[in-house]
KOLROMI-835189 format. One record per residue: x, y, z of N, C-alpha, C in turn; chain; residue number from 1. Coordinates in Angstrom, 1 decimal, decimal comma. Example, Ala and Ser with C-alpha at 12.3 -4.5 7.8 and 13.67 -1.06 7.14 Angstrom:
// KOLROMI-835189
13,2 -5,7 7,8 12,3 -4,5 7,8 13,2 -3,3 7,8 A 1
12,8 -2,2 7,1 13,7 -1,1 7,1 12,9 0,0 7,9 A 2
//
This chain:
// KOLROMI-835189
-139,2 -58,3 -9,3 -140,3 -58,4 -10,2 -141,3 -59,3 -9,5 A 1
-142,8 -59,2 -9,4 -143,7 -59,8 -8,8 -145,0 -59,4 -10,1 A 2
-145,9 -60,5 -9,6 -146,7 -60,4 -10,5 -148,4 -60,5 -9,9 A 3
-149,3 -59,6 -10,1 -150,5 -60,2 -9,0 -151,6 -60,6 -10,3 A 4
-152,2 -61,8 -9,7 -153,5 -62,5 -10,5 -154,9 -62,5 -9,7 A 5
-155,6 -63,3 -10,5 -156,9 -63,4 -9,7 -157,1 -65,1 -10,9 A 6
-158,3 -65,5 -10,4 -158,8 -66,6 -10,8 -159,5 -66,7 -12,1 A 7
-159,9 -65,7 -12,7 -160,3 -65,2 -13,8 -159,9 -64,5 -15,2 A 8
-159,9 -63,9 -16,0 -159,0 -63,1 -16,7 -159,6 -61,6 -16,9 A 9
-160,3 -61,5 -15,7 -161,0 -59,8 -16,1 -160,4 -59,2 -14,6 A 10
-160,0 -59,8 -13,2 -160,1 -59,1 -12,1 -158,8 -59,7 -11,7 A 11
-157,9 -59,8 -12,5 -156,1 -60,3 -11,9 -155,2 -58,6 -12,0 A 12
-156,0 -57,6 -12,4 -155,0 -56,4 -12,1 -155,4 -55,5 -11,2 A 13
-154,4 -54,6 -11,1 -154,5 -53,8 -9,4 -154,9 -52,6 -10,1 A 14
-154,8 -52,2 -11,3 -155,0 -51,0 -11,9 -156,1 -51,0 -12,9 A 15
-156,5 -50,0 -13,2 -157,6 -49,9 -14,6 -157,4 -48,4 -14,9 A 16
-157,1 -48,6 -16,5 -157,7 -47,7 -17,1 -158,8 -47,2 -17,7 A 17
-159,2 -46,4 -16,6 -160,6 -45,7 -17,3 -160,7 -44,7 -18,5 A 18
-160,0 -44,4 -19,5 -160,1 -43,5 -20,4 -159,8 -42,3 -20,4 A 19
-159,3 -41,7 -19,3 -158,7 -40,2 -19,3 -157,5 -40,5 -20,4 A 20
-158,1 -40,0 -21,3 -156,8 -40,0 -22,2 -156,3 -40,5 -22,7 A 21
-156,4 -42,0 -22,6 -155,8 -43,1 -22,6 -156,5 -44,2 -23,7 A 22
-157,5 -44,3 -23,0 -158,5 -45,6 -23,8 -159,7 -45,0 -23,6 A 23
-160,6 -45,9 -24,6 -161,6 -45,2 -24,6 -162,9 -45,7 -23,8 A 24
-162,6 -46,9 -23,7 -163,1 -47,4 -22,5 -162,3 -48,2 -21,6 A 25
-163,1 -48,6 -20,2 -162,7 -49,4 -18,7 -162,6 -50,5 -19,9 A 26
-161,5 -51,2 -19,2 -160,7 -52,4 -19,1 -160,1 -53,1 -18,5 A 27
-160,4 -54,5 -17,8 -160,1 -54,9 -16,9 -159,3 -55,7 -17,5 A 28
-158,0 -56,6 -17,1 -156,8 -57,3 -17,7 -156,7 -58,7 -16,5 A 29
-156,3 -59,6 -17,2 -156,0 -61,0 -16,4 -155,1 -60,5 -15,2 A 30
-153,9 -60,1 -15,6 -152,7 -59,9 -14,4 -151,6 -58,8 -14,6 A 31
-151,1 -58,4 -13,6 -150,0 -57,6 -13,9 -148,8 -57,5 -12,9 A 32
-147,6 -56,9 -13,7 -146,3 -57,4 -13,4 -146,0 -55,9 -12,8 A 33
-145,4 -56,5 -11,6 -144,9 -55,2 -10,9 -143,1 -55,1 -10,7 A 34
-142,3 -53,9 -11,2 -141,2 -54,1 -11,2 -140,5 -52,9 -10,0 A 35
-140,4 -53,1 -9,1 -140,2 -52,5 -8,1 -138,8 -52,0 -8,1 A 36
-138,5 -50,6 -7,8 -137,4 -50,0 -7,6 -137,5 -48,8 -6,2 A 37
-136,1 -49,0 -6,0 -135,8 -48,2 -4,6 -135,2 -47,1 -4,8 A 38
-135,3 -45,8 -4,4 -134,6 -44,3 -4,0 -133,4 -44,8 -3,8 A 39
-132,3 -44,6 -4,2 -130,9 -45,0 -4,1 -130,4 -43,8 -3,1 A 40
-131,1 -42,8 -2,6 -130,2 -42,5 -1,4 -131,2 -42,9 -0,2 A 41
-131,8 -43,8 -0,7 -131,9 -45,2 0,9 -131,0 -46,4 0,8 A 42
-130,5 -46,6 2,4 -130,1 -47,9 2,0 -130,2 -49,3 1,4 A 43
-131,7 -49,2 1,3 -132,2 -50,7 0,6 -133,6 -50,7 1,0 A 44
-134,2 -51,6 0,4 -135,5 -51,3 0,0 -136,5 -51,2 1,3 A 45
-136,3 -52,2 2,3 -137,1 -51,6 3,8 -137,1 -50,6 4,1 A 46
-135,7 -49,7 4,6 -135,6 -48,6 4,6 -136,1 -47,8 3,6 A 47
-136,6 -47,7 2,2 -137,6 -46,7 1,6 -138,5 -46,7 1,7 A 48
-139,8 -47,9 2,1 -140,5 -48,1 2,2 -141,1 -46,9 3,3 A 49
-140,4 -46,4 4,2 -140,3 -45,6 5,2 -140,3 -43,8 4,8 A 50
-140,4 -44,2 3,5 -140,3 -42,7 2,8 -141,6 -42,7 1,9 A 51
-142,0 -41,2 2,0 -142,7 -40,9 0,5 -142,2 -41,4 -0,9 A 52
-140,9 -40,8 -1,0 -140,2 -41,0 -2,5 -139,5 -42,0 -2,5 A 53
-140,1 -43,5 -1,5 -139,0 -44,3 -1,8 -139,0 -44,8 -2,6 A 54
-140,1 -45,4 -3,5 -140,4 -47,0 -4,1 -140,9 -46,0 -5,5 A 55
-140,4 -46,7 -6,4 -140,8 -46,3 -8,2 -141,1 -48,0 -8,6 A 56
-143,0 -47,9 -8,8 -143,0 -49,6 -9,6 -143,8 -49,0 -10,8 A 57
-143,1 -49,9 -11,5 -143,4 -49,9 -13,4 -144,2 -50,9 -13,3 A 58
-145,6 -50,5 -13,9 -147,1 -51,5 -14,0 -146,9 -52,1 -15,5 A 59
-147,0 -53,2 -15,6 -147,5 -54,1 -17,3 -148,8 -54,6 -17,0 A 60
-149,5 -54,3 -17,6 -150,8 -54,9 -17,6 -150,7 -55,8 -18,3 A 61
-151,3 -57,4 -18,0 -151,4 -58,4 -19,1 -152,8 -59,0 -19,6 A 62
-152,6 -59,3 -21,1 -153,6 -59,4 -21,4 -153,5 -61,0 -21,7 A 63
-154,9 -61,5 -21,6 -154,8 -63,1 -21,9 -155,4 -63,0 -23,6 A 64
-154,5 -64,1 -24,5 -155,2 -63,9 -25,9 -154,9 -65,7 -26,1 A 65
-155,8 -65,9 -27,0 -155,5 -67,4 -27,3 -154,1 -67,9 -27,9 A 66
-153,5 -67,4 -28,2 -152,2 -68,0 -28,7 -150,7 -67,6 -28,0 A 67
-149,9 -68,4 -27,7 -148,6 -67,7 -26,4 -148,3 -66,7 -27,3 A 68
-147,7 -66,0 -26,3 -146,7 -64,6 -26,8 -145,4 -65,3 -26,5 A 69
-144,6 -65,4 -28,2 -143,2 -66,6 -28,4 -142,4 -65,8 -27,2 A 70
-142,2 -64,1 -27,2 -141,5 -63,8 -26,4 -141,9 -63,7 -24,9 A 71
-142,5 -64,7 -24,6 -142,7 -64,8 -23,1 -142,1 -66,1 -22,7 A 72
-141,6 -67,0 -23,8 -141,2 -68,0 -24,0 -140,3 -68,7 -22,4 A 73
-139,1 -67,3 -22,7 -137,7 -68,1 -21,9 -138,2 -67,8 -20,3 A 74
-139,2 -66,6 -20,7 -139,7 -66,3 -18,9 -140,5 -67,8 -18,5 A 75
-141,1 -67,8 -19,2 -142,2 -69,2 -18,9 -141,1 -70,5 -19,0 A 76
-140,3 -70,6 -19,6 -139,0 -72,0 -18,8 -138,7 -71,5 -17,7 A 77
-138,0 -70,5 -17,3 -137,6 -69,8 -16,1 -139,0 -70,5 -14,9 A 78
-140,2 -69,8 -15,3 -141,5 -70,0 -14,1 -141,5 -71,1 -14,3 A 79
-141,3 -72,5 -14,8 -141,9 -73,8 -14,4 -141,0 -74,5 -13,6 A 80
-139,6 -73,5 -13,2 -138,6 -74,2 -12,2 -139,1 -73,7 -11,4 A 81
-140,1 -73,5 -11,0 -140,9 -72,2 -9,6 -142,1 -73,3 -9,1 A 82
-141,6 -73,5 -8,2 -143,0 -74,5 -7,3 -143,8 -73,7 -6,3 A 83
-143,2 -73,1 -5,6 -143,6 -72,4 -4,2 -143,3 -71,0 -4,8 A 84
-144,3 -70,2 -4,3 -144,5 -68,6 -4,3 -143,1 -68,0 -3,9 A 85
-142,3 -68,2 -2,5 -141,4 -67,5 -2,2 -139,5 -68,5 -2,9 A 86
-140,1 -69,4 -3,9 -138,7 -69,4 -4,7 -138,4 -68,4 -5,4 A 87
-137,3 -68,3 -5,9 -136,5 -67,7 -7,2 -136,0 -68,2 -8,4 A 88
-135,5 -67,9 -9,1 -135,2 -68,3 -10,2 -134,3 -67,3 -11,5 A 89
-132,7 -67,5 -11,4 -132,2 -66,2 -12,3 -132,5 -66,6 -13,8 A 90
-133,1 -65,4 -14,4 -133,3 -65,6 -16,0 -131,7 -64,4 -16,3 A 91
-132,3 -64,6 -17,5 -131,4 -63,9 -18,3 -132,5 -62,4 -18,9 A 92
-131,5 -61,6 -19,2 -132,4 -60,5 -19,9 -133,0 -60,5 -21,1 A 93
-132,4 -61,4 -21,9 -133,5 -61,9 -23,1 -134,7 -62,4 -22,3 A 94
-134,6 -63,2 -21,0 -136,7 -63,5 -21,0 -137,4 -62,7 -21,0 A 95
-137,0 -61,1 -20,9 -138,0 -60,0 -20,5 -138,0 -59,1 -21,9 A 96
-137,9 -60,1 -23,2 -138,4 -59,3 -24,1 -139,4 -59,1 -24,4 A 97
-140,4 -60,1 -23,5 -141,9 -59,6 -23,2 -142,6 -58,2 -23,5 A 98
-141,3 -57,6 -22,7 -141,3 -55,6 -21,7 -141,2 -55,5 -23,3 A 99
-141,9 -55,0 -24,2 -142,2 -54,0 -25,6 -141,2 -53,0 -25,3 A 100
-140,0 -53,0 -25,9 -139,5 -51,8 -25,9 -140,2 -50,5 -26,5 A 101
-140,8 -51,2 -28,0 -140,9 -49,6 -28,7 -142,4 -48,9 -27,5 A 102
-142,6 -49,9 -26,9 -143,6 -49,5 -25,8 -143,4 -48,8 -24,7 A 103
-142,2 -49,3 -24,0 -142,0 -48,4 -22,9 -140,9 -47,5 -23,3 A 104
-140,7 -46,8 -24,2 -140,0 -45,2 -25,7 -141,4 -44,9 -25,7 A 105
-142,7 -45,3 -25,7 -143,5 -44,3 -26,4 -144,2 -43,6 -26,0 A 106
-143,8 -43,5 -24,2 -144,4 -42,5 -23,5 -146,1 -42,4 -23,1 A 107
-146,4 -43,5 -23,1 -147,8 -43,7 -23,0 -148,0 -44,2 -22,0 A 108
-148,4 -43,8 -20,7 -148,2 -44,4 -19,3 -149,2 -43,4 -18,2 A 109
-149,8 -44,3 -17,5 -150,4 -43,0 -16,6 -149,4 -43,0 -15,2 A 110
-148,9 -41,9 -14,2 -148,5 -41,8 -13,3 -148,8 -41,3 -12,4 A 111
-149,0 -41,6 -11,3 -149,6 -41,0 -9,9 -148,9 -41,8 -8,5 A 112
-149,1 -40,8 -7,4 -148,3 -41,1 -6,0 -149,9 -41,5 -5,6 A 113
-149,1 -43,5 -5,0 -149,8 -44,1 -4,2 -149,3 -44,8 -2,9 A 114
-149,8 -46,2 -3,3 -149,2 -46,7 -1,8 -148,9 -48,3 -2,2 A 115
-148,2 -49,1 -1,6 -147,9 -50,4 -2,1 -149,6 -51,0 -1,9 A 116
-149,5 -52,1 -2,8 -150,5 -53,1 -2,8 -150,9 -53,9 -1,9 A 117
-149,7 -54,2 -1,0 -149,7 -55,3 0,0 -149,2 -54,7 1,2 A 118
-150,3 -55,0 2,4 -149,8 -54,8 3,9 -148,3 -54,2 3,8 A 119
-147,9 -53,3 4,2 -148,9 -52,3 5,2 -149,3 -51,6 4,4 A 120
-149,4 -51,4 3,2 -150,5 -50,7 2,3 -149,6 -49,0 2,6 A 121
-148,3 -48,9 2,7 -147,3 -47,6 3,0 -147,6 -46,8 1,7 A 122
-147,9 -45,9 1,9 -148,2 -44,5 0,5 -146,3 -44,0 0,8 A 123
-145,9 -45,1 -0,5 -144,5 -44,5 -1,0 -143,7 -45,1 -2,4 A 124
-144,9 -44,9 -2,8 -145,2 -45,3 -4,2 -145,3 -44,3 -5,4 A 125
-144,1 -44,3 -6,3 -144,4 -43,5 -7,5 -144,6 -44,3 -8,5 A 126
-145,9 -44,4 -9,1 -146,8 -45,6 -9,7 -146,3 -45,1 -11,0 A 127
-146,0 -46,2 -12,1 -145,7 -45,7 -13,8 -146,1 -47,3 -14,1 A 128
-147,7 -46,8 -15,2 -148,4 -47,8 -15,5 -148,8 -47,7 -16,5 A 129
-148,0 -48,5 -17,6 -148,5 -48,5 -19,4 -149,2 -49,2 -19,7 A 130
-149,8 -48,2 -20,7 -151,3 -48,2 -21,3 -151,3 -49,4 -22,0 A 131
-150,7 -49,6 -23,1 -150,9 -50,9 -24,0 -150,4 -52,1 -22,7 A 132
-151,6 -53,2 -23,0 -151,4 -54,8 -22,0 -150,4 -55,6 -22,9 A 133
-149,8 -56,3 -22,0 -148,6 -57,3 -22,7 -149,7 -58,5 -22,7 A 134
-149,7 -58,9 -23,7 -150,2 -60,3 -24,9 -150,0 -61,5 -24,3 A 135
-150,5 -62,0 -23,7 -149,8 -63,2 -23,1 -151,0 -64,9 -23,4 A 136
-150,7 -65,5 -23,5 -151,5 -67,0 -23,8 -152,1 -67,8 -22,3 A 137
-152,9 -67,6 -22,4 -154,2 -68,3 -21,0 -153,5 -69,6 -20,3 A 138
-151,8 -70,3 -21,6 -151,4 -71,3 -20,9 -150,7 -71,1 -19,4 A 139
-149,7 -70,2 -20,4 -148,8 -68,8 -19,8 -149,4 -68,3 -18,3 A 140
-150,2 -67,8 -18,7 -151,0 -67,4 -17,1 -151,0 -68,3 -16,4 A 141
-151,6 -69,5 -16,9 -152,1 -70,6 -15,6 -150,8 -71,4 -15,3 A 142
-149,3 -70,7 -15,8 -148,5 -71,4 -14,7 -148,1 -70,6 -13,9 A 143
-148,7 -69,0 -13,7 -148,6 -68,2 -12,6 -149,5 -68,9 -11,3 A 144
-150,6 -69,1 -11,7 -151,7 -69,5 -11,1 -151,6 -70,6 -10,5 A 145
-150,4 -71,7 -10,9 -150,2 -73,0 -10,6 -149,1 -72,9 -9,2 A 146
-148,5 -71,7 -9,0 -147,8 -71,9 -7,8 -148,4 -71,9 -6,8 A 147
-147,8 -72,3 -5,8 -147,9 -72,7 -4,4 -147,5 -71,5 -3,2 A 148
-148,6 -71,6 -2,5 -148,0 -70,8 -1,6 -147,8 -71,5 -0,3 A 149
-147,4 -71,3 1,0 -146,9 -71,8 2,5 -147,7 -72,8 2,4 A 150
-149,1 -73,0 2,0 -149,7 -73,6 2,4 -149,8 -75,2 1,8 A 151
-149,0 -74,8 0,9 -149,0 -75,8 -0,6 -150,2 -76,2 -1,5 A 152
-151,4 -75,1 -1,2 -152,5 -74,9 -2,3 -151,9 -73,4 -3,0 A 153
-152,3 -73,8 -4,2 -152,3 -72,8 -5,3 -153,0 -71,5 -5,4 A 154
-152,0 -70,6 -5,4 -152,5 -69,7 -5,6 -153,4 -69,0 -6,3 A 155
-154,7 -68,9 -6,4 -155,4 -68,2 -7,1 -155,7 -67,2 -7,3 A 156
-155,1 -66,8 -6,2 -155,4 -64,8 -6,1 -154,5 -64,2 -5,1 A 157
-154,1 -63,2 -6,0 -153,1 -62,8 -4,8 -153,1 -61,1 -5,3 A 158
-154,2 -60,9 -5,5 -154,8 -59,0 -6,0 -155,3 -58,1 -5,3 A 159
-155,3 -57,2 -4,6 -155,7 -56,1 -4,2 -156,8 -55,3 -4,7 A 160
-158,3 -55,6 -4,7 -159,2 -54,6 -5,4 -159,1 -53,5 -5,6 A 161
-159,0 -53,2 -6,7 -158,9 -51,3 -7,4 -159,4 -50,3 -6,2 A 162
-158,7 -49,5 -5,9 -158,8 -48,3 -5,0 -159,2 -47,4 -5,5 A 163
-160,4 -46,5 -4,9 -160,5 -45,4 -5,6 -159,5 -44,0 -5,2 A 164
-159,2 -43,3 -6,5 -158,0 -41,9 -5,6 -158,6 -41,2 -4,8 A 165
-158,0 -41,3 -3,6 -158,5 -40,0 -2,7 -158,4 -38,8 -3,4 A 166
-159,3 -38,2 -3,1 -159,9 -36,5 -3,2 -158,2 -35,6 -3,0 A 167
-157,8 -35,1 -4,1 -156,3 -34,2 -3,9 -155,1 -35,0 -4,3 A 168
-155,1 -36,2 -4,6 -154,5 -37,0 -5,0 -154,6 -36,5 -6,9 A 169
-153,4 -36,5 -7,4 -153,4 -36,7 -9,1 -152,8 -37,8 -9,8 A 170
-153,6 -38,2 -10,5 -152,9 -38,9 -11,4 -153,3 -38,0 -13,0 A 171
-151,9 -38,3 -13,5 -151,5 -38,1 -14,7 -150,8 -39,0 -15,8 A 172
-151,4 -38,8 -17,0 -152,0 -39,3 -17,8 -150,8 -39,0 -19,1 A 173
-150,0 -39,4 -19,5 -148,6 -39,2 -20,3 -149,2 -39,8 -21,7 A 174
-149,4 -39,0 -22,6 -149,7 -39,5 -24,2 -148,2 -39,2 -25,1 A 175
-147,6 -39,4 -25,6 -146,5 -39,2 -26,5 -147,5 -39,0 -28,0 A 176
-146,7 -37,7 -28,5 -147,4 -37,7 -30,0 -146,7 -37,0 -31,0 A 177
-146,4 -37,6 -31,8 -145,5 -37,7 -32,9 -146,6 -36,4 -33,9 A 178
-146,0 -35,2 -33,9 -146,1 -34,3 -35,2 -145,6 -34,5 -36,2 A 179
-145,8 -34,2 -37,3 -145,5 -34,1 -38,5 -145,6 -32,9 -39,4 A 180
-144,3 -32,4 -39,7 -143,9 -31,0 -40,1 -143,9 -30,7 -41,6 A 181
//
């Protein structure tokens, strides 16, 4: 799990929803959490990187609101043992009750084949990126924003400006809808 920001709370995500189906208008979000997975008939994640169908990342868009989100709580103990960009830190699966279940059941996600965000920018990427932003408190954010990287100044940005799809390229646009009989 990795997470990209920016210094502001309108230009910290790698994605936007423009309204195909989705929302009704462009919206831009503080930051988003990327949860990266490998093609299990590769050996490990370098080696898929080397593929079209290696890499499946699940997009959270976050949204900055004035009050914390309580369930971001145990994640945000977890992040304030985090000084430097390339530490770690094991949570438990209660901190990621963040991740809205009844959200990711409700089938509301756009997906499309792209390419990672970061050098070398490899197209092997099967992108799945939900529509509703996770809630998160401006404090919350700014201890993302407070790490350090090699250089021991703080990160303030570590985002990728929005790409436009190449021509032949699809993305699709997943609505779930509950009839009533």
């Amino acid at each position: 799990m990795h997470f990209h920001w920016s210094v502001d709370d309108f230009t910290g995500c790698e994605h936007v929803l423009d309204g195909h189906g989705l929302s009704d208008i462009v919206k831009r979000y503080a930051a988003e959490c990327h949860l990266v997975h490998y093609n299990s008939k590769y050996q490990s994640l370098e080696a898929a990187v080397a593929h079209s169908d290696g890499l499946a990342v699940v997009g959270f868009l976050l949204e900055v609101v004035d009050a914390p989100n309580p369930s971001f709580d145990e994640f945000v103990e977890g992040l304030e043992k985090i000084k430097k960009s390339e530490q770690g830190v094991e949570i438990s699966s209660e901190s990621l009750a963040w991740m809205d279940r009844e959200e990711l059941s409700s089938g509301n996600y756009v997906t499309y084949k792209g390419s990672l965000t970061t050098p070398p920018y490899t197209e092997c990427v099967t992108w799945i990126i939900y529509e509703k932003p996770v809630q998160i408190g401006a404090e919350q954010l700014g201890l993302l924003r407070q790490l350090e990287g090699p250089d021991c100044i703080p990160i303030e940005r570590n985002v990728r400006p929005t790409q436009r799809h190449p021509p032949g390229h699809s993305v699709i646009y997943v609505k779930q809808v509950k009839a009533k009989l």
